[in-house]
C-alpha positions in Angstrom: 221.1 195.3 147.5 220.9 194.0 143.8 222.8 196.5 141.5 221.2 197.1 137.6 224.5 194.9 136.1 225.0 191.1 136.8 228.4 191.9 138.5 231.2 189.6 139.8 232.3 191.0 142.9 236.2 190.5 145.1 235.9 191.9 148.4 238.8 192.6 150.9 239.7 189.7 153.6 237.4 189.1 155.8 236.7 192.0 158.1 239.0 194.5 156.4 237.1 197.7 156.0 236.1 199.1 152.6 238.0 202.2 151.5 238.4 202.4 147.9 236.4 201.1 145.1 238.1 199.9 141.6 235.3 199.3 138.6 236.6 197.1 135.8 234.6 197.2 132.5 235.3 194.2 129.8 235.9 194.4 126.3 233.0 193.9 123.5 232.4 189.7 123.9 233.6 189.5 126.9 231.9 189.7 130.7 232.9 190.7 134.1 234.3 187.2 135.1 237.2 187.6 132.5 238.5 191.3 133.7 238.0 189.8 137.1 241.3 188.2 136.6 243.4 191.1 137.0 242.7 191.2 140.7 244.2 187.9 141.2 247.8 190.1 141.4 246.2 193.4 142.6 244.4 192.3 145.5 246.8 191.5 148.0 248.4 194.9 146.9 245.1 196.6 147.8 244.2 195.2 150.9 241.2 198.1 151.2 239.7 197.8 148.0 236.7 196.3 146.5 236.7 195.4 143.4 233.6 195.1 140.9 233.3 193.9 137.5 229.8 194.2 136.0 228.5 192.7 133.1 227.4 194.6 129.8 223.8 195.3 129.7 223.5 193.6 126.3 224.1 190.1 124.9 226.7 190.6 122.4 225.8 190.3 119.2 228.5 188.4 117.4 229.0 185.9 120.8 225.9 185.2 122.4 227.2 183.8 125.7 229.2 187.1 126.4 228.1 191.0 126.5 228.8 194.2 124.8 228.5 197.6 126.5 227.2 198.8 122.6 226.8 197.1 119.6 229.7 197.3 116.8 227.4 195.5 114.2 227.3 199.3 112.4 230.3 201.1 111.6 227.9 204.3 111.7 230.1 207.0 114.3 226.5 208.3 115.4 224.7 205.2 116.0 227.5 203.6 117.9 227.8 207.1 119.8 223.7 207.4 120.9 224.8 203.0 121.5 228.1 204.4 123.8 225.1 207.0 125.9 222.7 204.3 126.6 225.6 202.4 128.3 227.1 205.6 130.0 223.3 206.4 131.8 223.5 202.6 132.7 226.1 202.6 134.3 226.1 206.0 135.8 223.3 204.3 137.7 225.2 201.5 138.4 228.2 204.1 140.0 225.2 205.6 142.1 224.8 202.0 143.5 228.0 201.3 144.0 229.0 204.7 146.2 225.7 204.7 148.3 226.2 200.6 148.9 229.5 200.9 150.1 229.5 204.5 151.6 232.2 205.6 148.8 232.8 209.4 147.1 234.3 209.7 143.6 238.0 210.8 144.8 237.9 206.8 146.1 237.0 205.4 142.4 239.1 203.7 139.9 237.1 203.3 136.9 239.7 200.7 134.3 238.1 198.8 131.6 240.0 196.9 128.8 239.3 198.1 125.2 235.5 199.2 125.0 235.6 199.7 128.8 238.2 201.7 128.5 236.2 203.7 125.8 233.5 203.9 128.2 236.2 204.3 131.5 236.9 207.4 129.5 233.7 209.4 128.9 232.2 208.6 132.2 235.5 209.9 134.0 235.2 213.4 131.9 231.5 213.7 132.1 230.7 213.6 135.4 230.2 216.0 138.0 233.4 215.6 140.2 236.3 213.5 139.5 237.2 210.1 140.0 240.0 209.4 141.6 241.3 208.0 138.2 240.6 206.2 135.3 243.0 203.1 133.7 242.3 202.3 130.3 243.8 199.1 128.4 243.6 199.1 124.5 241.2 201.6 123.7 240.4 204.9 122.6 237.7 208.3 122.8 234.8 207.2 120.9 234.0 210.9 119.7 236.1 213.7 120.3 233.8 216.0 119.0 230.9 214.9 121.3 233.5 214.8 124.2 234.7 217.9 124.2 231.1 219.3 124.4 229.9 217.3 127.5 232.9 217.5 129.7 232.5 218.5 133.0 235.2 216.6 135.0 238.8 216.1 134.5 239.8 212.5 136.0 243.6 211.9 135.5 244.2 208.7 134.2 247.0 206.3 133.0 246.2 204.1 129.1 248.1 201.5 128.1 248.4 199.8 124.8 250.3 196.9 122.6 252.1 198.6 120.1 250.8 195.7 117.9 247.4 195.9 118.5 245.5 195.0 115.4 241.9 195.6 116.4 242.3 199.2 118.6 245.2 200.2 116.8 247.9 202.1 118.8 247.9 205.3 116.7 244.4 205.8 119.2 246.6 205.9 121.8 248.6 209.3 120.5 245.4 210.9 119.9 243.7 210.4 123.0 247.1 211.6 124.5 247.0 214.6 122.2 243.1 215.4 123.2 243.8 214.9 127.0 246.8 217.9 127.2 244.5 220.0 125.1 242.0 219.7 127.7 244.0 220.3 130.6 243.8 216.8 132.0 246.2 214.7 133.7 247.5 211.8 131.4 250.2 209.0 131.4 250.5 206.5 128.7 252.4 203.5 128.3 252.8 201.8 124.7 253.5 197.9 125.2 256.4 196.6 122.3 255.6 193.2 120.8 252.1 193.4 122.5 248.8 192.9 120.3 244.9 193.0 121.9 245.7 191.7 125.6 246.9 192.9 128.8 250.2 191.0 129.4 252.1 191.3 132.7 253.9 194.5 132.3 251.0 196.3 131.5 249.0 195.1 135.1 251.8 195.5 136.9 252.1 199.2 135.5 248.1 199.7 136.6 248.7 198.1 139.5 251.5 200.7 140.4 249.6 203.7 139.2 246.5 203.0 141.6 248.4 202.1 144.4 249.7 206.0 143.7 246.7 207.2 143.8 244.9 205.8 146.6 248.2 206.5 148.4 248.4 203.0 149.5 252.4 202.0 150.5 
C-alpha cells in the first residue's frame, strides 16, 4: 500500500509485532527525513512501535528542496487558517491509511510534530472523533483559538515543549496554549527549555521520549 505523503518509515526489528504507531510531522522547510532523527534514541526504547514521518504535501515556498504543511508567504490569520485545513483533511487521510495498514485504533497514536507539526499535531488531536493516545508538540503553538474552540470534538492529552529562547515561535505561545488547554478541560504538561532557541536538544527528546513510554505503558 502507497499512502497520500512521501513518508520515511522505521519499523520495529525484524519480526517484532506492531502495536503502537508514533506520527512525526516537520517543521515549515523541512521533510520527514529530518524528524526522522529523533527515533535514532527512541527506538530501542519502543521496541513495538512504528514510527512514520510523512512529508508536507507542498514544496515549500521559501526552500524548494524541502516541504511546508501550509504556506507562511502571507501573514493573513485566515488564509494561513483555510492553508492549516487543507493540510488537516490531508492528513486525516493519511491517519486513515496508517490505522487500516497496520491494524491500529487512535488510543495507540502518538501524533508529535516540531514547530508547524506541532501546530498541526494540535488541531488534528482536538478535532477528531476519538482521541489519540496523545499528542507531543516541539516549538509550536494553536494556530486559531477561535476556530479551535468551535471544531473540537476530542480531547487528546498531550505534553509541548519549548526553548525559552526561541526566536521564531516564541515561548509566550507556549503559556497560551497552556492557558487554552485547562480552559477546555484537556490534559496538558509543558516543559519550557532555558538557554534553548528553535531546536529540539537532548533534554527535550528525552522528556518525549519519557512521556510516550507513559502512555503506551511500555516499562
Amino acid at each position: 500500500m502507497t499512502f497520500c505523503l512521501t513518508t520515511t518509515i522505521i519499523k520495529p526489528e525484524k519480526d517484532i509485532s506492531i502495536n503502537q504507531a508514533v506520527i512525526l510531522l516537520h517543521g515549515y522547510g523541512g521533510d520527514g527525513n529530518d524528524i526522522s532523527m529523533l527515533t535514532l534514541s527512541w527506538k530501542r526504547f519502543l521496541p513495538n512501535t512504528i514510527f512514520l514521518c510523512p512529508n508536507g504535501q507542498e514544496q515549500c515556498v521559501i526552500n524548494p528542496t524541502g516541504y511546508q504543511w501550509f504556506d507562511l508567504t502571507k501573514q493573513d490569520p485566515k488564509y494561513i487558517l483555510e492553508q492549516s485545513k487543507k493540510a488537516e483533511l490531508k492528513l486525516q487521510q493519511f491517519i486513515k491509511e496508517v490505522k487500516n495498514k497496520y491494524s491500529l485504533k487512535n488510543n495507540q497514536i502518538c501524533l508529535s510534530g516540531f514547530s508547524q507539526g506541532c501546530m498541526m499535531s494540535i488541531n488534528l488531536g482536538l478535532t477528531n472523533s476519538e482521541n489519540y493516545n496523545c499528542i507531543v508538540g516541539f516549538s509550536g503553538k494553536i494556530l486559531n483559538q477561535e476556530d479551535l474552540v468551535k471544531r473540537k470534538t476530542s480531547s487528546t492529552k498531550m505534553l509541548l515543549i519549548h526553548g525559552e529562547k526561541d526566536t521564531i515561535v516564541s515561548p509566550t505561545f507556549l503559556l497560551e496554549a497552556k492557558d487554552f488547554l485547562i480552559r477546555n478541560n484537556i490534559e496538558i504538561e509543558t516543559k519550557m527549555i532555558i538557554n534553548c532557541e528553535h531546536h529540539i536538544p537532548v533534554e527535550a527528546s528525552s522528556a518525549a521520549l519519557n512521556y510516550i513510554k507513559n502512555n503506551f505503558n511500555i516499562e
